[in-house]
N, C-alpha and C positions, 0 to 999 in steps of 0.2 A: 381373836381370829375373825369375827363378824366385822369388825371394824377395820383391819387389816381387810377383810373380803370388798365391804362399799370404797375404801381406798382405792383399791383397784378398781371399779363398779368405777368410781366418778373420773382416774384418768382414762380409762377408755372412753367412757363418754365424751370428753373433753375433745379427746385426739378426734375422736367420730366425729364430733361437733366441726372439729376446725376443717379436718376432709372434706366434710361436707358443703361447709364453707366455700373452701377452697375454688369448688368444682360451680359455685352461683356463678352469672356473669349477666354486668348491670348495663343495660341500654336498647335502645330498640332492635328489633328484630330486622335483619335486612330483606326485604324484598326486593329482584328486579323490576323492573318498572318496563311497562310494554312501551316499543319503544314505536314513533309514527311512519308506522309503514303502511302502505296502500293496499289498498280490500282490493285492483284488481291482479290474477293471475300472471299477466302480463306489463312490461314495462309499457309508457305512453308512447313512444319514440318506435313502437316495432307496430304499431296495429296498422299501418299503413302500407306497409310495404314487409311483411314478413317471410323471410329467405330461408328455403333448409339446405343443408351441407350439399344437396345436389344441381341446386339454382347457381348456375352460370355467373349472377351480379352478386350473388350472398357475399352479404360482409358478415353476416352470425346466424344464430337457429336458433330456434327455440327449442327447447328439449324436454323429455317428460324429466319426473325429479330422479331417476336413477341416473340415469347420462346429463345431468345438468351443469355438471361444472366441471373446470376445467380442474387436473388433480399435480400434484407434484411440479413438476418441471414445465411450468406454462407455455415458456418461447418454444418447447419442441413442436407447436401447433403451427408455428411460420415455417418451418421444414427447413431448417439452414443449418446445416453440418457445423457452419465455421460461429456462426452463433452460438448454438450448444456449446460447443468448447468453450468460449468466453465466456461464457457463462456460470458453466463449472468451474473454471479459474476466480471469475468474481466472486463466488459463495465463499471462497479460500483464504485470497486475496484483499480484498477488496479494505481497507483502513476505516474506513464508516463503522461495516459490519464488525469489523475488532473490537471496533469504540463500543458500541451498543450493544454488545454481547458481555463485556468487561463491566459492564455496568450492572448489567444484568446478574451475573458472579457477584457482585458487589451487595447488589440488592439481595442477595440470597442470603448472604455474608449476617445481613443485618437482623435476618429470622432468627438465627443461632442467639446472636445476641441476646434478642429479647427472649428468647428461650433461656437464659441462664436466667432471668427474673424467677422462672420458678422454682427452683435450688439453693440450701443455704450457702453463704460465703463461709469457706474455713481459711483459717490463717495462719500460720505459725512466724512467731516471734522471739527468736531464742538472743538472749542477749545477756552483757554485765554492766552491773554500775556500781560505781566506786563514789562512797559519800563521806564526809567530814562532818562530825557534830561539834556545833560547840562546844569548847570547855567549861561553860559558865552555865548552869542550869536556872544559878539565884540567883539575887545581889550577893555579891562576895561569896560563893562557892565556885569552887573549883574542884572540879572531878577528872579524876587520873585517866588516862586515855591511852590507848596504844602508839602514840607519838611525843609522847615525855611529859601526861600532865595535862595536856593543851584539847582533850576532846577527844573523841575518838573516827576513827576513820574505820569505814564499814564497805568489804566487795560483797556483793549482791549475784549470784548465780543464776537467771530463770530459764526454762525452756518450755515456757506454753503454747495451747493452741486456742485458738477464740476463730466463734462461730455464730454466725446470725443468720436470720430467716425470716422475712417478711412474707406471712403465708399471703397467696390470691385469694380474698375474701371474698372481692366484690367485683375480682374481674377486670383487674385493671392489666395486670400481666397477660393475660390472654384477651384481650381487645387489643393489646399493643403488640402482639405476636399476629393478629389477625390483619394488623391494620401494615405490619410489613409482608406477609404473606402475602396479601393484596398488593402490595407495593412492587412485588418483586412478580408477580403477575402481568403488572401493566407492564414491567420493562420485557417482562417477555414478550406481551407483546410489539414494544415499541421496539424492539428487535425485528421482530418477523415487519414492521411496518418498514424498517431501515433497508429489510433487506428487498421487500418488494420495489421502492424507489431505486436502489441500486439496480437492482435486476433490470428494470423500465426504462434506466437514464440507460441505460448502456443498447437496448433494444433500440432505445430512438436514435441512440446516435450511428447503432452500427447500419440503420436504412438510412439514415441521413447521408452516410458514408456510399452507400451503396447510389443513391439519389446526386451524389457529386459527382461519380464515377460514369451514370450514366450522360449527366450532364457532359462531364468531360469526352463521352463520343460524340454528342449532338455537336459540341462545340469545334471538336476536329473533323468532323464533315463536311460543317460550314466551312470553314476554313478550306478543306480540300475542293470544296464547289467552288468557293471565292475564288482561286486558284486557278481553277479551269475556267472561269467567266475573264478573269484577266487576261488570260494569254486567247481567249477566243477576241476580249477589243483590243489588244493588241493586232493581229492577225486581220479584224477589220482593219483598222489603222494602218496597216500598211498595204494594204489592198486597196487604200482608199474610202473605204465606204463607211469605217467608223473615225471616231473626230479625238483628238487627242484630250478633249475634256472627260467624254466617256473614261479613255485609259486610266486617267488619274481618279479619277472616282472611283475606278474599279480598285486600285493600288488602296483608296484609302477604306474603303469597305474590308477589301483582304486585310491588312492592318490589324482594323480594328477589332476582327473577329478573331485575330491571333491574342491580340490584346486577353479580351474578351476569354478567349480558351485555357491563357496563363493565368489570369483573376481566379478559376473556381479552382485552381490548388490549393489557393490560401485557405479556402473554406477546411478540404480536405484534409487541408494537412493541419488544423486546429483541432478536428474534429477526432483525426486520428492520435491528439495527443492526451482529449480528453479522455478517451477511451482508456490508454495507455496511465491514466492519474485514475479513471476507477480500478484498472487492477494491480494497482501498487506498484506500478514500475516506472522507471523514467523513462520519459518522453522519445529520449536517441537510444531505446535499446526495443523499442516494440515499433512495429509494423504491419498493417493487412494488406495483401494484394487486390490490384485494382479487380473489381468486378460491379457488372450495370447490374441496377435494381431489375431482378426478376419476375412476374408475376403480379399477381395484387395477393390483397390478405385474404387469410385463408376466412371459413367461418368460424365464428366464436359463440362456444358454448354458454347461453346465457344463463339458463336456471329462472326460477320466480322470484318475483320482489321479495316474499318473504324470507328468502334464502339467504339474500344480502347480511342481514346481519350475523349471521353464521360465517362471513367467509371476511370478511374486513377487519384485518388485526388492529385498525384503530377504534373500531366501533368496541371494540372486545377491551381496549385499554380503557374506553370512557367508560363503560360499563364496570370492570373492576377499579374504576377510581370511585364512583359510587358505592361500590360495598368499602372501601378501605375509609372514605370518608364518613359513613355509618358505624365502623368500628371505632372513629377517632373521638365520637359523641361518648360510645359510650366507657373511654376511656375519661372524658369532661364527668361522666354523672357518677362517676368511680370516686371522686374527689369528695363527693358530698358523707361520705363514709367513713367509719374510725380505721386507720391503719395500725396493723397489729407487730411488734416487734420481739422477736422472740433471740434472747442471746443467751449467750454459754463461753464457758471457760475452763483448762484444765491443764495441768501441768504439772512443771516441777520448780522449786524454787528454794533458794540453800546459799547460807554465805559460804559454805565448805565445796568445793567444785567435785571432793570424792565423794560428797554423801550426797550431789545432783537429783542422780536417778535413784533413788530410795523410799519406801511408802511414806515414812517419814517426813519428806519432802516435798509429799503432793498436795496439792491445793485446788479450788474448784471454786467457782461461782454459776448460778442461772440465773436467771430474770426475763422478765416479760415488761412491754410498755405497751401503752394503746396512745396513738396520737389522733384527736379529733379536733380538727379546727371549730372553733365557739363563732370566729365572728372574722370578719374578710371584706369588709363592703359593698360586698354582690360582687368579688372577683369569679368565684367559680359559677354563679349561676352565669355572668356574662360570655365564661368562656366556653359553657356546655352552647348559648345564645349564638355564641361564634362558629362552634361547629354546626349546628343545623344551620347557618347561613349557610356556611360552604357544604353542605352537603348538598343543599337546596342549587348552590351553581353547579356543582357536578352534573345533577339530573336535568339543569337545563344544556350543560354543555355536550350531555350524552344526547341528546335529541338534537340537537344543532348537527353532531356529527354525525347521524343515520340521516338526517336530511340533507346534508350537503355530499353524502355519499350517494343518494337517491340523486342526486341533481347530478353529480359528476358521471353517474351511468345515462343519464337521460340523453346531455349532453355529449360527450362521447359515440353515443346512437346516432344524435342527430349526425352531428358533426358527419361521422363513418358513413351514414348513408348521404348525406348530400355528396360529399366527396364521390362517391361511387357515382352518382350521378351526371358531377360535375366530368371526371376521369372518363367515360363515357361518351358525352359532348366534346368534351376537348381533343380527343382524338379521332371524331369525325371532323373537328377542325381544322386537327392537322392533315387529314387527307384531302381534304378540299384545299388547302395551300398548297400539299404536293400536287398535287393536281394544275393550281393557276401558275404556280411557279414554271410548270414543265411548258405551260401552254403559251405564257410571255416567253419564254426563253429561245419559244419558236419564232414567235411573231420577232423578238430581235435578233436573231438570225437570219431573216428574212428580209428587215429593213424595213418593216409595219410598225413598228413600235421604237421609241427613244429607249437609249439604256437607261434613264430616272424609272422609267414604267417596270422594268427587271430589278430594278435596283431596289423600289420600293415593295415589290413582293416578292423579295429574296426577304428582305427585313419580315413583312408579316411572318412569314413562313420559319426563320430562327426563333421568333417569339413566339408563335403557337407551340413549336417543340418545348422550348423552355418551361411556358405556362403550362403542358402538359406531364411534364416531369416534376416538377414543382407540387402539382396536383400530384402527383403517384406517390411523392415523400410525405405529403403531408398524410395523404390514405392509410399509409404503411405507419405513420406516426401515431395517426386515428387508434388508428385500431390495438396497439400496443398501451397507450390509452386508455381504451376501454377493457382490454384486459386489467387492466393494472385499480380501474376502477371498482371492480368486480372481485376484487383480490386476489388476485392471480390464482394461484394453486391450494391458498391458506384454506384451514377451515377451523371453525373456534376447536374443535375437537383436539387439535393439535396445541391446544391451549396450558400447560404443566397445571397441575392441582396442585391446590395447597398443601397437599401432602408430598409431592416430588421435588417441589421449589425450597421444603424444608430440609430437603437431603443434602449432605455436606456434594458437592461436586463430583467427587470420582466414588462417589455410591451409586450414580450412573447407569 
């Protein structure tokens, strides 16, 4: 009985042992790494000219940290009814966001996997075989057989199940669960980074659109003015007082401003077909109606430097390829370690097919193996070598990407405020043309002035509008831009944990 008692005493122990085992896990510890962001409160790009939402020129604001960022549906900040719609069609629609999302499922796909690492394999293999033995055992014997003499011929009945278990001793199963859980992290966020560029290409284009449209009145103005300058040298011309070279000058200015008018469809109507290829439709079944660029941008919620890395789904993928490459190490130092194999078997097996399933008939084997590699010549040390290389680019490439995120908001800033600037200027430009345009158009009416003097600031005066519109799409472009720099509405928080990303799909 004592002895019977420590038997038991030693498999519990054993089992405890392996549990316990199980639950180690071999390689460095992951820390994130602070990443270089600027000590001051503010961006460089706003201490000069800093605008709050009730500043007339404001292109953004500064904000304390409770109102600092822009939340959910960003473009609702530009106020455009017909935008929002296309919008919410894109999040839907859009084939990019399919793609990156599908992957993403994919990438979740692959936790599961490595999750059956931790569970034995069971198998069943129910089968027959049919065998012939020699008739001849010795020289010159011969033994009677169930086939006249010649040997005997033997069916074979089994139906077992076999079963193996390679327990996690050292970690290697759960670093490689860790290191797709990270994996499937980053496409989450390379998702949300898909779907921010979609969002952004589709803003820029629909002010682009709006920016052709206003063009296309400037352009039919002109046209309409050209029009009424023709028929006023005409009208001299046969009064006498103007010269038939004027007339035809005027004929080829009117021309070419008509020219000039039918040109910027082409823009539009590319612009409207990209549009129609981001939300998954073809090109001759989608359309926006004409309307001129409204307003300027609204302001934009900036938040503090230190904030940025919190709202930038790419910063958040560098960041979790960092920990997935630290898990990938210590899947390398897993290798230096015995691997334990644990198998089994049990069944039934019988040449008689009635006496199958019978105690009689049952059979069984276990075993255990421990495989430790002796000698390898420095493969595993080189490839544990391999991975702290690439861990080591990860963490440079994570700081690459918070600093070219810091520079793309800087940028963006400048850009948005010079443009304000510039938009500003240029439309005191153009009031100074409507102005010299009205004042020549006297003096030749008058007969003070040659039509070349009308004719050449009719010209200025279609180029300051243009150059002024021009400036309003790009502002409008600015500034979607800088949203988009800022991460639109993302924030890491939105981020799935390693425990959500592990859930099959419609556990949801």
């Amino acid at each position: 009985m004592a002895r019977a008692g420590m038997s038991k005493a030693r498999r519990a122990l054993c089992v405890a042992s392996l549990l316990l085992l199980a639950g180690c896990r071999i390689g460095p510890r992951y820390h994130e790494p602070k990443g270089p962001t600027p000590n001051a409160s503010t961006y460089k790009e706003t201490h000069e000219a800093t605008h709050e939402a009730t500043d007339a020129h404001g292109t953004w604001k500064v904000a304390s940290p409770s109102d600092a960022m822009l939340r959910g549906k960003w473009w609702q900040v530009f106020r455009e009814p017909e935008l929002d719609g296309l919008e919410d069609r894109l999040n839907f629609d859009n084939n990019n966001i399919k793609q990156a999302f599908e992957l993403y499922i994919a990438a979740r796909a692959q936790i599961r996997q490595a999750e059956a690492g931790y569970w034995p394999t069971v198998t069943a293999a129910p089968g027959v075989t049919m065998s012939h033995t020699s008739g001849t055992f010795g020289v010159g014997s011969v033994t009677a057989g169930s086939n006249g003499g010649n040997g005997f011929r033997v069916t074979q009945f089994t139906a077992p199940a076999q079963a193996s278990w390679a327990p996690d001793l050292f970690g290697r199963v759960q670093n490689t669960v860790k290191q797709f859980q990270y994996g499937a992290q980053i496409s989450a966020a390379d998702l949300e980074s898909q779907r921010l560029v979609e969002q952004a290409t589709l803003a820029q284009t629909f002010f682009q659109i709006r920016g052709q449209d206003t063009l296309q009145e400037v352009l039919d103005a002109t046209v309409d003015t050209n029009e009424k300058v023709l028929r006023l040298n005409q009208s001299l011309y046969e009064t006498g007082i103007g010269t038939e070279v004027a007339v035809v000058q005027a004929e080829q200015t009117l021309e070419a401003s008509r020219v000039a008018a039918i040109n910027v469809r082409i823009a539009r109507a590319q612009l409207e077909h990209a549009i129609a290829t981001l939300l998954g439709v073809p090109a001759a079944d989608f359309s926006i109606p004409k309307r001129s660029l409204l307003g300027k941008p609204p302001p934009i919620p900036m938040g503090m430097p230190s904030q940025l890395l919190e709202r930038r789904p790419d910063i958040a993928a560098a960041e979790r390829a960092m920990a997935q490459a630290n898990a990938i190490i210590g899947i390398g130092y897993s290798a230096f370690f015995p691997a334990l194999t644990l198998t089994g078997s049990a069944g039934f097996s019988s040449s008689d097919l009635t006496k199958l399933f019978t105690w009689p008939s049952f059979v069984w084997s276990i075993g255990a193996s421990i495989s430790q590699p002796l000698f390898d010549a420095g493969l595993r040390r080189a490839t544990v070598d391999q991975y702290i290389a690439q861990y080591n680019a990860t963490v440079a490439g994570y700081r690459q990407t918070v600093l070219t995120a810091f520079q793309q908001v800087e940028d963006f800033l400048a850009t948005t405020a010079i443009l304000s600037e510039e938009v500003d200027k240029q439309k005191e430009v153009v009031n100074l043309a409507e102005r010299a345009f009205d004042l020549e158009r006297s003096r030749y009416e008058t007969g003070i002035d040659p039509y070349l003097n009308l004719m050449t600031q009719q010209q200025i005066l279609l180029s300051s509008r243009q150059t002024l519109v021009n400036l309003q799409i790009q502002q409008m472009v600015s500034a979607v831009n800088l949203v988009q720099a800022l991460g639109g509405g993302w924030d890491r928080s939105e981020l799935p944990s390693t425990s959500e990303v592990s859930k099959r799909p419609e556990e949801h």
